[in-house]
LOBARO-754968 format. One record per residue (C-alpha): x, y, z; residue in one letter. Coordinates in steps of 0.05 Angstrom, whole numbers, padded with zeros to 5 digits, m for minus. Each point is the difference from the previous one (the first is absolute). Example, Ala and Ser with C-alpha at 12.3 -4.5 7.8 and 13.67 -1.06 7.14 Angstrom:
! LOBARO-754968
x,y,z,residu
00246,m00090,00156,A
00027,00069,m00013,S
This chain:
! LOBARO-754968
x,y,z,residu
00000,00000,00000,X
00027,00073,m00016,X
00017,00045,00046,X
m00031,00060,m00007,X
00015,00070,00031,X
m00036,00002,00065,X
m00030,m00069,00001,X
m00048,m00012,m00036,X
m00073,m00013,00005,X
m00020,m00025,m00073,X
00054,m00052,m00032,X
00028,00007,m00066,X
m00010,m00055,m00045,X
00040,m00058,00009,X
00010,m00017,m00066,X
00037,00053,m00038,X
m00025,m00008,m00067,X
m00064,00020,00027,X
00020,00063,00040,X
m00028,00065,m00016,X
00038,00060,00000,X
m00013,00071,m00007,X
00056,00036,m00035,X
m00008,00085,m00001,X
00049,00048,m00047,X
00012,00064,00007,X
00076,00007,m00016,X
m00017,00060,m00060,X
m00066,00024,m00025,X
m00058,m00052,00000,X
m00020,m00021,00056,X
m00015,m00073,m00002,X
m00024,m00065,00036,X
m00019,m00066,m00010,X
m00013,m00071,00024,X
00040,m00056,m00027,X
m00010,m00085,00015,X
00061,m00045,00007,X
00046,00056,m00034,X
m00023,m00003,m00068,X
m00080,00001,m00002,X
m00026,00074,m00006,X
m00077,00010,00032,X
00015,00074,m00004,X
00039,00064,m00026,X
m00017,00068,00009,X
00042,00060,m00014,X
m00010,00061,00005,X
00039,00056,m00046,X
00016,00066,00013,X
00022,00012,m00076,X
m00052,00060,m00002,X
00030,00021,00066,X
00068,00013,m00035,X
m00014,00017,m00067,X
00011,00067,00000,X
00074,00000,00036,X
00011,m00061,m00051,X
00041,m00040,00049,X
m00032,m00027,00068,X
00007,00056,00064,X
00023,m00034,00062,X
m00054,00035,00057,X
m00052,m00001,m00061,X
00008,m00079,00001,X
00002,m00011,00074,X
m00057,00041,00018,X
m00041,m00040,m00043,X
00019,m00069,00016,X
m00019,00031,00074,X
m00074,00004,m00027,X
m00003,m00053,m00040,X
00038,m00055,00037,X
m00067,m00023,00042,X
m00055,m00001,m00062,X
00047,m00044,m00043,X
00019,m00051,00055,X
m00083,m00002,00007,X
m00016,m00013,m00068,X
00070,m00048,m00007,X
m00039,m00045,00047,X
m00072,00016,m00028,X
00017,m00024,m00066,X
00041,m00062,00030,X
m00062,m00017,00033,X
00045,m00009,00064,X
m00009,00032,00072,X
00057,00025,00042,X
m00005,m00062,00043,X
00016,m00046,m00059,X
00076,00040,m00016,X
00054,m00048,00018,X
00055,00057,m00008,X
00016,00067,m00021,X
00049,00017,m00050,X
00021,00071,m00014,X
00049,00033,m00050,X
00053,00040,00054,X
00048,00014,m00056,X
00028,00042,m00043,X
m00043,00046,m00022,X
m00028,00072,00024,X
00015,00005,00085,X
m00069,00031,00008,X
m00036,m00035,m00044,X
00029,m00073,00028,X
m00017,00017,00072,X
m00076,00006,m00014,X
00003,m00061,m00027,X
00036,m00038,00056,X
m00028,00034,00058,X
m00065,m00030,m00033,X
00030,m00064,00000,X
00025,00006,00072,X
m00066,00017,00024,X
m00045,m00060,m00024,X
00061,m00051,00004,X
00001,00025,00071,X
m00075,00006,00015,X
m00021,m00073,m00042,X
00063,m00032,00040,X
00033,m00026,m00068,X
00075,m00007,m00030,X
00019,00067,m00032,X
00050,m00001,m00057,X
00041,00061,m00034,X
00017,m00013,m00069,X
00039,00031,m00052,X
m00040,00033,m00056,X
00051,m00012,m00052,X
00016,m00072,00014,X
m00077,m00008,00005,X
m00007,00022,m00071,X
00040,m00057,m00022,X
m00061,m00049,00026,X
m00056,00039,m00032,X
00009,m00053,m00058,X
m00016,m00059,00051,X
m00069,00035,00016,X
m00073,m00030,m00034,X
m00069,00015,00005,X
m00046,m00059,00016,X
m00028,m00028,m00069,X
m00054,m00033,m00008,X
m00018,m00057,00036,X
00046,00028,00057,X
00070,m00025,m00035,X
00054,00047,m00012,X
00026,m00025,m00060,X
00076,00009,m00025,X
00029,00025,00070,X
00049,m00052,00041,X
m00013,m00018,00060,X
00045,00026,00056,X
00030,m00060,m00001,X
00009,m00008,m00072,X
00037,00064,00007,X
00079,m00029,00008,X
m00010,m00025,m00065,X
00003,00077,m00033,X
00068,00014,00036,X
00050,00027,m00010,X
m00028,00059,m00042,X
00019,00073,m00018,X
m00049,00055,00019,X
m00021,00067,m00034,X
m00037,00048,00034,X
m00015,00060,m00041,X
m00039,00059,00030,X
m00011,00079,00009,X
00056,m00009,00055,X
00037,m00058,m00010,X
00033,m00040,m00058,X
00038,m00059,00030,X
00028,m00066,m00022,X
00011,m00051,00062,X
00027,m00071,m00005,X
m00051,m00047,00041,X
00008,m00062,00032,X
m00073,m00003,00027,X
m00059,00052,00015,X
00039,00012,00063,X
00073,m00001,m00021,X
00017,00059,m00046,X
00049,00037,m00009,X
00018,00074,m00046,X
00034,m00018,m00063,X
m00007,00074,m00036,X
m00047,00061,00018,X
m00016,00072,m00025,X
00058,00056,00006,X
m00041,00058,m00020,X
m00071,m00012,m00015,X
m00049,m00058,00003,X
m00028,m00024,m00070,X
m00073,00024,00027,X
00020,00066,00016,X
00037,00016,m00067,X
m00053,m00021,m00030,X
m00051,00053,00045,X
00057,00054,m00025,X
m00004,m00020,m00073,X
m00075,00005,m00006,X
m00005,00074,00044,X
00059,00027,m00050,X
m00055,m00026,m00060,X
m00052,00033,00041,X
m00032,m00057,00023,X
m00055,m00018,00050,X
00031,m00035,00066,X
00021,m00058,00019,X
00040,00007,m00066,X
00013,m00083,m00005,X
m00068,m00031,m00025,X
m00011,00056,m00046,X
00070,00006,m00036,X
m00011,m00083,m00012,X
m00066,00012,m00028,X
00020,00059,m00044,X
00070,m00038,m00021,X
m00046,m00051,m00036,X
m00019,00048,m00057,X
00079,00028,m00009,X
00063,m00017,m00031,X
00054,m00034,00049,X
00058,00018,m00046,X
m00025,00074,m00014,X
00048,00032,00056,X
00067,m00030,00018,X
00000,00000,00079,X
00052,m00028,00034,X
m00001,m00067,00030,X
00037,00001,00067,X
00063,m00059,00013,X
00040,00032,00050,X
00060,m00046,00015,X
00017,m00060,m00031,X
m00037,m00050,00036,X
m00040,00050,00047,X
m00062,m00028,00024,X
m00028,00068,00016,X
m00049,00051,m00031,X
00003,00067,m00015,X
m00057,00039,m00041,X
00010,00075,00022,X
00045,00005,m00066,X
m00059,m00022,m00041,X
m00051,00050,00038,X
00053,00055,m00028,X
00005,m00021,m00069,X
m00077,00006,m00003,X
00005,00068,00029,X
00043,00022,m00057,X
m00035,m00037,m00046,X
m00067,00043,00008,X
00030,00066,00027,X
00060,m00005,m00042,X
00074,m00010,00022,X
00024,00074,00037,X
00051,00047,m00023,X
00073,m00007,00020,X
00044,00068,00001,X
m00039,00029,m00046,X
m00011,m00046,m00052,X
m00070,m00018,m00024,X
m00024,m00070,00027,X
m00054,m00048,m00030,X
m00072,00029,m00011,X
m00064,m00024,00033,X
m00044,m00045,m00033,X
m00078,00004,m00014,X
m00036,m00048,00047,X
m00057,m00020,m00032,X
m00035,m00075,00001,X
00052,m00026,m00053,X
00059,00026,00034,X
m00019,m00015,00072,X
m00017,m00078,m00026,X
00074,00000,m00029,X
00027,00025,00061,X
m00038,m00042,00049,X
00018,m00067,m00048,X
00086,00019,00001,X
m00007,00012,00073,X
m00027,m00055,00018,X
00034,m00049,m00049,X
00064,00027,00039,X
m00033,m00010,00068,X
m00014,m00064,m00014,X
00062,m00019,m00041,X
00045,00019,00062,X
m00037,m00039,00051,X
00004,m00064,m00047,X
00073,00020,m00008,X
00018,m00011,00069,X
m00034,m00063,00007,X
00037,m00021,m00058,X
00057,00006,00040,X
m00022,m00027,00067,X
m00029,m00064,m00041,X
00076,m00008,m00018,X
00026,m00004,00064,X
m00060,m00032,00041,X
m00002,m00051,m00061,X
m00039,m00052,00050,X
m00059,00046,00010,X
m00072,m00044,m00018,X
m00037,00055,00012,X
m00015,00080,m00015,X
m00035,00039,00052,X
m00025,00065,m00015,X
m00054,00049,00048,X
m00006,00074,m00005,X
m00037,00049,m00027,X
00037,00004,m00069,X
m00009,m00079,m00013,X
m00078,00023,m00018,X
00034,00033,m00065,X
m00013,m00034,m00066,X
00068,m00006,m00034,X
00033,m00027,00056,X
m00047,m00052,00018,X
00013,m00023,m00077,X
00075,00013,00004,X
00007,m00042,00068,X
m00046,m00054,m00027,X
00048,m00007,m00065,X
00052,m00003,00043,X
m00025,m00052,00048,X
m00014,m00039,m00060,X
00067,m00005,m00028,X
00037,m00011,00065,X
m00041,m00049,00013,X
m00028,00032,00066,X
m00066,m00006,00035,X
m00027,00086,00003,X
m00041,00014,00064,X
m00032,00059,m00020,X
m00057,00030,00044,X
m00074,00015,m00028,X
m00015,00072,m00005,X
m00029,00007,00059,X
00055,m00015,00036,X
00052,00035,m00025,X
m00011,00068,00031,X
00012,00000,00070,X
m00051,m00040,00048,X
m00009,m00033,00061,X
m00003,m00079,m00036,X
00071,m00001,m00010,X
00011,00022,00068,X
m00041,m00053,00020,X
00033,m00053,m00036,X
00072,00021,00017,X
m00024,00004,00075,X
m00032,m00059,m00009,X
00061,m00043,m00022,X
00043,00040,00061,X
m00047,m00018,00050,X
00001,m00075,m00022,X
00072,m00005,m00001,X
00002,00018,00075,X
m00048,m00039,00026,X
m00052,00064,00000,X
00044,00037,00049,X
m00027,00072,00008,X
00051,00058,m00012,X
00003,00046,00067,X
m00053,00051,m00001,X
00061,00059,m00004,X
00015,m00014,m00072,X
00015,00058,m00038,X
m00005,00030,m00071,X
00053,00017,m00038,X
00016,00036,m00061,X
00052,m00052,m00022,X
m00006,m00062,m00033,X
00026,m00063,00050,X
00024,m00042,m00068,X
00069,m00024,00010,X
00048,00013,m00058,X
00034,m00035,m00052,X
00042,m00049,00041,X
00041,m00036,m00053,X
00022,m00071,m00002,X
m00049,m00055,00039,X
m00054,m00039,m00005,X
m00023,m00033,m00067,X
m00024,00056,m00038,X
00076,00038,m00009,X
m00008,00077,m00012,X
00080,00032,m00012,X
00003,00052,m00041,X
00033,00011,m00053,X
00065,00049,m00004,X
């Protein structure tokens, strides 16, 4: 039987394929919660975005965020359970993003999660947002008949390892190696910018609505990918890591033209108009894109036993690289976990899951009620040499 904090007056489930948790997110700007069976089985998922909240500052505003996680914390943990058909009473744990992310925003979340983990006397769980994206794949809906088809079981799971991960978002772009949901560790991340946030920059310097992501995909459909010659950032021989604030510039000076230096007369601005902005959102993203499958490329030549490729975040919703990552699956002969829409922004399933699996491997040991946020990831990095899938880089 778990322990629980404070005793506890209604028992978990014993078997933990059958325990219900409630997993809340609140690391950015939606405010989310939902309730998840055995790790994997979703009965609910509500977010709730703030995107109109920001729209006009065209980036997310710390206090802006925080204040309204504050007031909308309670009403989504309500309908979370509403929809899940579930009652407080029936929550076998509580899982709850503490990091990285926004300070303010995080600590509505987790004093949240403190207070009914605390009150319901039930295992609470901090999780890491980022390494919970790279589960968001394992997640299903029930389908009819009340089978989850196509998702291994939890214990099916070894089978997948050892994998690479990709988590591409509007604050992270990462590549870990993975040795299990649990065991990860930082292969390459962002220097500059994440991939979602260049992409937010790209579509305000076209004049475009915010969040800038969905709507440069959609528009890149209708343009011409080889129209603009944007550059496609390496970096290092070998370097595992991103950087996209060089191809944020280059679309500034593609549309307001290239300044003058000591007097001499730069590049002129162009005419945006639908033509042009198609153009420019099809190079950009074809560069985007084409430097993210770059560097796993290069990871899938050192970590050459990888069976699987991981990928959560916001950015794995966009069209080209879903295609581009299931081409490349396909001729390395890997199995792609990709996750279904829904679950590719942030949410409170994948915190869930990932608490879930943490819970399990302990024995359903509750973390102390201090537990803190943080705006720091907790992923290890890039610790070369061991284990069976080997991850050296190259010189």
């Amino acid at each position: 039987m778990t322990q629980a904090p404070h005793g506890t007056e209604n028992s978990p489930a014993e078997d933990s394929s059958e325990r219900v948790v409630l997993g809340i997110e609140s690391s950015c700007d939606e405010t989310a919660a939902s309730v998840v069976v055995g790790g994997r089985i979703v009965l609910s998922n509500i977010i709730s975005s703030q995107h109109d909240l920001h729209a006009e500052y065209r980036g997310v505003v710390p206090e802006i965020a925080s204040r309204a996680h504050a007031e909308r914390i309670t009403p989504v943990v309500r309908e979370a359970l509403t929809q899940a058909g579930v009652t407080l009473a029936q929550i076998d744990a509580v899982a709850v993003s503490v990091r990285p992310g926004l300070i303010g925003s995080l600590l509505v979340g987790v004093s949240a999660a403190k207070a009914l983990a605390w009150s319901l006397h039930r295992p609470l769980v901090g999780v890491d947002h980022v390494q919970a994206h790279l589960v968001a794949g394992l997640l299903a809906r029930l389908a009819a008949g009340g089978v989850a088809k196509d998702v291994p079981s939890l214990t099916d799971e070894h089978a997948m390892f050892p994998a690479l991960g990709l988590v591409v978002s509007g604050g992270h772009s990462s590549i870990f190696l993975m040795r299990s949901p649990l065991s990860i560790t930082t292969l390459g991340g962002t220097r500059d910018d994440a991939i979602g946030e260049a992409y937010d920059k790209a579509a305000a310097i076209l004049g475009l609505p915010y969040p800038g992501g969905p709507i440069v995909d959609r528009l890149a459909r209708n343009g011409r990918p080889d129209t603009v010659k944007f550059p496609i950032s390496r970096l290092e021989p070998g370097s595992l890591d991103f950087s996209f604030s060089g191809l944020k510039t280059a679309m500034l000076y593609h549309v307001h033209g290239v300044p003058t230096t000591r007097g001499r007369g730069g590049t002129a601005a162009i005419e945006l108009n639908e033509r042009s902005i198609a153009d420019a959102c099809a190079s950009f993203q074809a560069a985007a894109v084409s430097a993210v499958m770059l560097k796993l490329d290069r990871a899938l030549e050192v970590c050459h036993n990888a069976r699987t490729l991981f990928v959560g975040g916001g950015v794995s919703a966009n069209s080209l690289l879903r295609s581009r990552l299931q081409s490349l699956a396909a001729e390395r002969g890997l199995r792609l976990v990709l996750p279904s829409m829904e679950f590719c922004l942030d949410n409170g399933a994948m915190i869930a899951a990932l608490g879930h699996r943490m819970l399990a491997a302990r024995g359903w040991a509750s973390d102390p009620l201090t537990i803190s946020a943080s705006p720091m990831s907790g992923i290890a990095h890039e610790v070369a040499g061991s284990g069976t899938l080997q991850a050296s880089r190259r010189p």
